[in-house]
N, C-alpha and C positions, 0 to 999 in steps of 0.2 A: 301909887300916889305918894310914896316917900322916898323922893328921890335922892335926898340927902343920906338917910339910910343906906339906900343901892350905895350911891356914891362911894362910901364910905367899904361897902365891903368889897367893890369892885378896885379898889385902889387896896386892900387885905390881898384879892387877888394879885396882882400886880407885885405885892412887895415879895409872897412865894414864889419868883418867878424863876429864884437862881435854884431853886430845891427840885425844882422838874425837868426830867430828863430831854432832851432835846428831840427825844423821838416820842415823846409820851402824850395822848389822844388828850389829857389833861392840856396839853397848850392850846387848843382849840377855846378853851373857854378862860385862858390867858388873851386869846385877841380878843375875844367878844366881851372880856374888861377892859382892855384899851381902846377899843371902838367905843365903848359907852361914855368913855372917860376924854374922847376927844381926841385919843390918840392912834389916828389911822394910820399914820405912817410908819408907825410901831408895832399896830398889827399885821399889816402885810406882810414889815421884817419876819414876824412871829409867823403866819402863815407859810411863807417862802421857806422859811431856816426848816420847818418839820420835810415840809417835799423835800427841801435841797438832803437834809439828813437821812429821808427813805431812802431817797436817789443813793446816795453815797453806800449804803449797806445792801442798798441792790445789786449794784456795780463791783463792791469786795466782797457779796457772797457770805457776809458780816448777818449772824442771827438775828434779828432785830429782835428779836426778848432777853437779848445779853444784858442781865443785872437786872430783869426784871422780877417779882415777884409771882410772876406767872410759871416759874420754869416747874412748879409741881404738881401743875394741871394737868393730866395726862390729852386729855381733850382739846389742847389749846391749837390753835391753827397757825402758825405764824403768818405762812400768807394771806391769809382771811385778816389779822389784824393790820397786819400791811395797809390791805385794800380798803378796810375801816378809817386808819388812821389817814393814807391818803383823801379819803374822801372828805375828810373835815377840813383840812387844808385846804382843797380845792372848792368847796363851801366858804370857805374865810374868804376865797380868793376873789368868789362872788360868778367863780366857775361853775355854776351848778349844774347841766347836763353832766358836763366830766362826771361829778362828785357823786350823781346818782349811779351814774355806771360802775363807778370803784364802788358806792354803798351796797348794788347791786350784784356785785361780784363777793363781795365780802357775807353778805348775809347766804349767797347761794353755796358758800365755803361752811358755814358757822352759823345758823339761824339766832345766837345768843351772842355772838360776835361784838356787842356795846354793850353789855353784860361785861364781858371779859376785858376789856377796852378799858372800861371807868371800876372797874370792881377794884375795894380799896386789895394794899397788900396784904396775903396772908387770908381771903377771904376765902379762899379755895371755891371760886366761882370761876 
């Protein structure tokens, strides 16, 4: 019931938007402040651009935890966060069987898989 509030941090959202990495499960909840904030066509961009950049690192073979603060987890799955991080995308996209099937591949990879996803850096999670 305080919407002005939300509003308010949901546009806080929005203005970190250049500090997250274009492959980072954090853009997921970069559209779901653009959507709140009335701006859908800016979320999809935001949805599309995370698939289009898995895509892109799938295709060159490219680690997708390059520059992340994950690389000291010995336990970390890359493909499991792959499949996480696809599936939020295809969630934004409003794809949701897809988005289950990648959630469900991701969790069967990594049962703590959005643990690892959102854990802030350095948390050694």
């Amino acid at each position: 019931g305080r919407s002005q509030e939300a509003a308010e941090n949901f546009r806080k959202v929005v203005a970190e938007r250049d500090t997250m990495r274009v492959n980072s499960a954090y853009r997921f909840y970069l559209g779901k402040a653009l959507e709140k904030l009335g701006r859908n066509d800016e979320a999809r961009e935001v949805y599309q651009g995370l698939l289009a950049e898995l895509d892109r690192r799938d295709s060159s073979g490219e680690d997708h935890l390059s520059g992340e603060a994950f690389h000291f987890d010995p336990d970390r799955n890359p493909e499991a966060l792959n499949h996480f991080k696809r599936s939020l995308a295809l969630e934004g996209l409003g794809r949701k069987e897809e988005a289950a099937a990648e959630r469900n591949k991701a969790v069967g990879q990594d049962s703590i898989v959005a643990l690892r996803a959102f854990s802030p850096p350095r948390a050694g999670w």
